[in-house]
N, C-alpha and C positions, 0 to 999 in steps of 0.2 A: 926272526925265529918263528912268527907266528905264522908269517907268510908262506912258509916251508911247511908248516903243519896244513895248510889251508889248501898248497900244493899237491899234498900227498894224501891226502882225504878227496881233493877233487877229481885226482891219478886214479884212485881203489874208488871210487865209486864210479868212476868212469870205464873201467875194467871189469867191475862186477855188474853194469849195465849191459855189457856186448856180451861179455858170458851169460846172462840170464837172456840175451833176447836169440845169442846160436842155439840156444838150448832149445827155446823154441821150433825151431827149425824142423821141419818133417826131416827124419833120417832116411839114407836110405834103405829101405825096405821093401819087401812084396807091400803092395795094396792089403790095408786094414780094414775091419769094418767100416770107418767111414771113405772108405775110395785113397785115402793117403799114401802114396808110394809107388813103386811099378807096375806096370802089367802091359801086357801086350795080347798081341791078336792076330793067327798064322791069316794072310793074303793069299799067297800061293807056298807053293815048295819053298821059295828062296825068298820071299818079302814077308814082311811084318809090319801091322802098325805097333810103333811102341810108345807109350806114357809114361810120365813122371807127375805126381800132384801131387803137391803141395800146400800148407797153409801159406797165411799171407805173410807169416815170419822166413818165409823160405823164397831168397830171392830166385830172380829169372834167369841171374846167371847158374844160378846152383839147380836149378829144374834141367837146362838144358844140358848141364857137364854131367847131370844121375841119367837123362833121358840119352844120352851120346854113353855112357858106360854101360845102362843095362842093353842097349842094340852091342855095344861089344861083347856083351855077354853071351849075348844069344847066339850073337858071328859063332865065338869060339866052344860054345857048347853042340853048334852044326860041324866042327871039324873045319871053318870057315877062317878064313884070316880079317880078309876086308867086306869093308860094308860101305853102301852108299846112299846118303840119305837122298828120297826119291821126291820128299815134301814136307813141311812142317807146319804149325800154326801153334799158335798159343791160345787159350781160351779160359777165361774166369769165370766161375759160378757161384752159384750157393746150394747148401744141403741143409736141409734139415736136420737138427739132431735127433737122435732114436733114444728111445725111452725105453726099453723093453716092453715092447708092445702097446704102451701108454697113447692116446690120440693127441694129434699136434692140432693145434689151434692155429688158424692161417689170418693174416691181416695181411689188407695193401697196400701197397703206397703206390704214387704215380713213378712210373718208368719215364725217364727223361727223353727216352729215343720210342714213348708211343708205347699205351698200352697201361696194363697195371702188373706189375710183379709180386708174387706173394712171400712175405717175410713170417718165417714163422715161430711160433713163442709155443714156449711149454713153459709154467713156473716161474716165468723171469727170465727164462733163456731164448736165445735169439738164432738164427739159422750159423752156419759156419762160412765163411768164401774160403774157395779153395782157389788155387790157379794152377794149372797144367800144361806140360810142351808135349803135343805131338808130332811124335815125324813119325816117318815112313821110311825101312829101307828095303834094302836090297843086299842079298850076301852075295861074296865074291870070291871065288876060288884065290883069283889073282889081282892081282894092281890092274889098273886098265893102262894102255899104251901112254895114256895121256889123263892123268890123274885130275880131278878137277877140285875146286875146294868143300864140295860133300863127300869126297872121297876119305876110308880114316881103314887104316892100320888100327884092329882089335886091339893088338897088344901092347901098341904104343898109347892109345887113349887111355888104357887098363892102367900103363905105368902114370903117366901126367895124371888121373884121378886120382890113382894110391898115394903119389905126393901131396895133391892139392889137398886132401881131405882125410888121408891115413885112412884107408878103407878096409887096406889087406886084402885089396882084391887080385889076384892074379889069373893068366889066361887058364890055371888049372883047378882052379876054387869053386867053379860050380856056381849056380845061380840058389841064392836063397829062397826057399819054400818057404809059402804064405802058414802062418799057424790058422789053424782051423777054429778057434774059437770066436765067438759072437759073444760081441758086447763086454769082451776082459775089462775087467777092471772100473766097471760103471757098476755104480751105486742104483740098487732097482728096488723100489720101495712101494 
């Protein structure tokens, strides 16, 4: 009997650990004041760089399946179906956090790959890491004759994400608009 209790206390606490740490997770979103979420960047008429970033609660496969939905988005808000990613990389950083104006205080440590990197403190607080997928595509009226595996059907990623993730996104839902406010919800003293 006790063993059951020990069971099921190890169950709900191991259940309310993976829920407190998705929660975590950068949602998908426009880019927030601190750069967290989408955005992109017109190339030409028909390419885009696009991003996703994330904190470090937010895996790499979930950067690349937001950064693969928001380029379907953009396909289908050009009247576009397919897209074709032309290039990608990942890249990790850190940000300082913003104070409302308040000055950050920078310290450094040695950088392992050469060099010194500045880590920065306000109060006890310490810089953020973010990590990010960029690609790059390409819109596409049509399928190409010979499809290749950066090749992706808008509306077919749009549905495999709305499953994976319950997004409610569909090819007629529009891309979310960033809200305009600085620094919501931080405490400025």
């Amino acid at each position: 009997m006790a063993r059951a209790a020990v069971r099921r206390f190890l169950s709900a606490t191991f259940v309310a650990c993976v829920l407190l740490l998705a929660a975590c997770a950068t949602a998908y979103q426009p880019a927030d004041a601190d750069g967290a979420g989408f955005a992109d960047q017109p190339v030409s008429k028909d390419e885009y760089a696009v991003a996703f970033v994330g904190n470090t609660h937010t895996s790499q496969e979930k950067l690349h399946d937001y950064a693969l939905l928001y380029a379907a988005q953009i396909t289908t808000s050009h009247a576009q179906r397919y897209f074709m990613v032309t290039g990608q990389r990942s890249v990790s950083f850190l940000q300082p956090p913003k104070y409302c104006g308040k000055p950050r205080l920078a310290t450094y440590f040695v950088n392992p790959e050469g060099g010194y990197s500045p880590v920065y403190s306000h109060q006890g607080n310490s810089a953020t890491r973010f990590n990010a997928i960029e690609i790059e595509i390409r819109l596409l009226a049509a399928m190409p004759a010979v499809p290749g595996n950066s090749t992706y059907d808008a509306h077919e990623v749009m549905r495999v994400m709305d499953k994976r993730y319950g997004l409610n996104i569909t090819p007629d839902s529009g891309i979310a608009k960033p809200t305009t406010s600085s620094d919501s919800g931080r405490e400025c003293n």
